[in-house]
Backbone as numpy.savetxt, mean C-alpha at the origin, in Angstrom:
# Nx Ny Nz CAx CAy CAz Cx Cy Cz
-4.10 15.25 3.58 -3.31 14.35 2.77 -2.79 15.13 1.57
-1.51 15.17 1.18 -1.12 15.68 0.23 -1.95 15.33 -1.23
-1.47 15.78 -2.28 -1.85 15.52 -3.65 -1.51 14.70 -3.95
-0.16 14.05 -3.85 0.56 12.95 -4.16 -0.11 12.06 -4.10
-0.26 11.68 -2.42 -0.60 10.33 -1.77 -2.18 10.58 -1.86
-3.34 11.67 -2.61 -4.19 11.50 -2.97 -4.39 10.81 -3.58
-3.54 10.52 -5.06 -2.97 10.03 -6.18 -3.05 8.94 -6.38
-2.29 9.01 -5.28 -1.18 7.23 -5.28 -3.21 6.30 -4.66
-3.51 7.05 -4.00 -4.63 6.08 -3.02 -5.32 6.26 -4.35
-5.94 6.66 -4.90 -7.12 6.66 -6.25 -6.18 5.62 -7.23
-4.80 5.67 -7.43 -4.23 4.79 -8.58 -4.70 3.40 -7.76
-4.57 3.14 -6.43 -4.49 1.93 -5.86 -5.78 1.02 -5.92
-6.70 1.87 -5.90 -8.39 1.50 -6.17 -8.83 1.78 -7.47
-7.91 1.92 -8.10 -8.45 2.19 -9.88 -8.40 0.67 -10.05
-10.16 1.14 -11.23 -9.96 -0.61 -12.11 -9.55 -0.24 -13.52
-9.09 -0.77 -13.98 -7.90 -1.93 -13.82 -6.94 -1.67 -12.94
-6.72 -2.56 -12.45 -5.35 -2.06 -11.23 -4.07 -1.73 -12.29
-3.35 -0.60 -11.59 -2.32 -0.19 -12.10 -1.12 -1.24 -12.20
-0.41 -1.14 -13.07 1.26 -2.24 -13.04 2.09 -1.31 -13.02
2.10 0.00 -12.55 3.08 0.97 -12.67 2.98 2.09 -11.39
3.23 1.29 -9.89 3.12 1.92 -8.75 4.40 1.23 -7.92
5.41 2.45 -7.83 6.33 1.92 -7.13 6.83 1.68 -5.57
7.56 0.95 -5.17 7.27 0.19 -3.67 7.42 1.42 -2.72
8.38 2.58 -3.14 8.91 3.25 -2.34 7.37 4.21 -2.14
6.93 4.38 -3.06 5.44 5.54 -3.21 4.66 4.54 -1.94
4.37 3.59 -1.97 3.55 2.74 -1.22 3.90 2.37 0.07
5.48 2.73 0.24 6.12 2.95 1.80 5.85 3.86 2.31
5.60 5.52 1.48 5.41 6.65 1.45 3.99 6.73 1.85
3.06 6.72 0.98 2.02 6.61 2.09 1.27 5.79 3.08
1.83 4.42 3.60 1.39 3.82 4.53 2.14 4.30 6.17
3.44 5.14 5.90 3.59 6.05 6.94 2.94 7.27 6.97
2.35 7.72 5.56 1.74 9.23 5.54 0.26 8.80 6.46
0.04 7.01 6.35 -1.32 7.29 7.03 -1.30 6.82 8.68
-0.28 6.83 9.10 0.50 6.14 10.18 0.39 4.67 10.20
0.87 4.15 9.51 1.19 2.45 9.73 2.16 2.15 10.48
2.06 1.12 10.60 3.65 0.96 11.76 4.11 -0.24 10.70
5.26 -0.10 10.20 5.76 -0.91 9.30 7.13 -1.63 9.85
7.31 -3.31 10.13 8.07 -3.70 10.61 8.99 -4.45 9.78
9.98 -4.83 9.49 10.51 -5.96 9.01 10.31 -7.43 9.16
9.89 -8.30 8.63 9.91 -9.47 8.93 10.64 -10.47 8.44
10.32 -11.55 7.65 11.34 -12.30 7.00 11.78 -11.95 5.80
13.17 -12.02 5.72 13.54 -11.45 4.13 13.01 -9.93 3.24
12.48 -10.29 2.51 11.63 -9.16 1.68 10.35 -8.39 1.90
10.15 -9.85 2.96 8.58 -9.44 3.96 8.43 -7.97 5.04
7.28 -7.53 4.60 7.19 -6.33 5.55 5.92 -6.36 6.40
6.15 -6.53 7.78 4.06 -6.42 8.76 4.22 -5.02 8.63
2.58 -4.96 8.37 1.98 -3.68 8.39 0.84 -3.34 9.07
0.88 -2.89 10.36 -0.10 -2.80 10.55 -0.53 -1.50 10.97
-1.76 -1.08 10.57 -2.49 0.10 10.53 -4.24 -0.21 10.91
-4.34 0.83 11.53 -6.02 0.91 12.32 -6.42 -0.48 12.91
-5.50 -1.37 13.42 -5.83 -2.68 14.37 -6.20 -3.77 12.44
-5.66 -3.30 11.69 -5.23 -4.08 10.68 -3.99 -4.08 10.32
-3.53 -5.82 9.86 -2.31 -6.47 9.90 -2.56 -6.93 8.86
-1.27 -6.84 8.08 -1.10 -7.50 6.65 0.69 -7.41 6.20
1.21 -8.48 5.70 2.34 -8.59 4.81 2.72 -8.23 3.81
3.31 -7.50 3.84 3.77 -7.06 2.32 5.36 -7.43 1.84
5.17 -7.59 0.61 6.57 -8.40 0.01 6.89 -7.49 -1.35
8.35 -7.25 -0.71 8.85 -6.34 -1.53 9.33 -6.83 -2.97
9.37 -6.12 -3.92 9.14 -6.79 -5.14 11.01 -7.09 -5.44
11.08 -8.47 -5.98 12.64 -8.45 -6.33 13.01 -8.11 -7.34
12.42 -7.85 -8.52 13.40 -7.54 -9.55 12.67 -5.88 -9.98
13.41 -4.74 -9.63 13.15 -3.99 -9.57 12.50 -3.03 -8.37
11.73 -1.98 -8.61 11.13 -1.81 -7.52 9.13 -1.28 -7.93
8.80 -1.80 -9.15 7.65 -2.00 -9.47 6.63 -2.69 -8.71
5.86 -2.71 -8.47 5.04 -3.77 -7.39 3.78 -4.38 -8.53
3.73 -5.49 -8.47 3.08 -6.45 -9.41 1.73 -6.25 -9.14
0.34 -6.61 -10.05 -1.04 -6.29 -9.66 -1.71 -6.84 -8.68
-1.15 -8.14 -8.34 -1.62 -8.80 -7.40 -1.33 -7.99 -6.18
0.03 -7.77 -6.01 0.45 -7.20 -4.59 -0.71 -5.96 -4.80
-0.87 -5.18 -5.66 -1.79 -3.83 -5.52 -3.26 -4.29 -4.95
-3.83 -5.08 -5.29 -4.57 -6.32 -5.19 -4.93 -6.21 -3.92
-4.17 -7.08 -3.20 -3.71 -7.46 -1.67 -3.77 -5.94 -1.13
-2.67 -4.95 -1.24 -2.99 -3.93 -0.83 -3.98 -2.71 -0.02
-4.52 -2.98 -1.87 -6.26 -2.74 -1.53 -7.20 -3.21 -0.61
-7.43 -4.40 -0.70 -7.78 -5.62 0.41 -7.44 -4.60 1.65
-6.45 -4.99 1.70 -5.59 -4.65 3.12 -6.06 -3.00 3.51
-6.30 -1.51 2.82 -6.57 -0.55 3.10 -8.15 -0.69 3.42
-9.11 -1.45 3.01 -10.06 -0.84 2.69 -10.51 -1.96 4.52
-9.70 -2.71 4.59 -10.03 -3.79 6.29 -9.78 -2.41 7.06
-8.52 -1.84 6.98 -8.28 -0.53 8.00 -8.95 0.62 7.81
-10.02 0.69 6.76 -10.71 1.76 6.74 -10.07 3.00 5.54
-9.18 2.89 5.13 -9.36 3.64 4.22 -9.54 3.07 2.67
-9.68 4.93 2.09 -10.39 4.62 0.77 -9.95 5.89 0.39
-10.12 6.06 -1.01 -10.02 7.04 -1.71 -10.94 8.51 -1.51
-12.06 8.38 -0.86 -12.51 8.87 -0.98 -12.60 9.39 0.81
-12.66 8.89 1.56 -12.43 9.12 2.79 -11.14 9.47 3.09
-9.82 9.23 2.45 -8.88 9.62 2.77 -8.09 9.21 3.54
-8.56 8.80 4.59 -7.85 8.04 5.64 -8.27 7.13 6.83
């Protein structure tokens, strides 16, 4: 795993959750960890990775992603098995 998306995965599991992780970084590594990322309704994105499925909703005003969505996120990496510390 690069340094980057080392990064980005430790910002994602940091407490306090970050308010300053952008959507495109978080597109970036859910293909760096092979997700299969589909379109769904509108802003909605399925994601699913390691026989885990989850929605993600792209942020509208801007391209910041709010704490909750980081939130959810998290949730969502740690069902498919990853973590910061495992990597992938």
């Amino acid at each position: 795993m690069s340094h980057k998306h080392d990064n980005l995965l430790s910002a994602i599991f940091h407490d306090p959750v970050s308010g300053n992780i952008h959507w495109r970084e978080i597109e970036s590594l859910l293909s760096h960890l092979g997700a299969k990322i589909e379109p769904a309704h509108g802003a909605r994105f399925r994601v699913l990775l390691n026989d885990a499925e989850c929605f993600l909703h792209h942020p509208h005003q801007g391209n910041v992603c709010d704490r909750n969505l980081i939130r959810y996120l998290r949730e969502f990496l740690q069902r498919a098995g990853v973590s910061p510390v495992a990597g992938n």
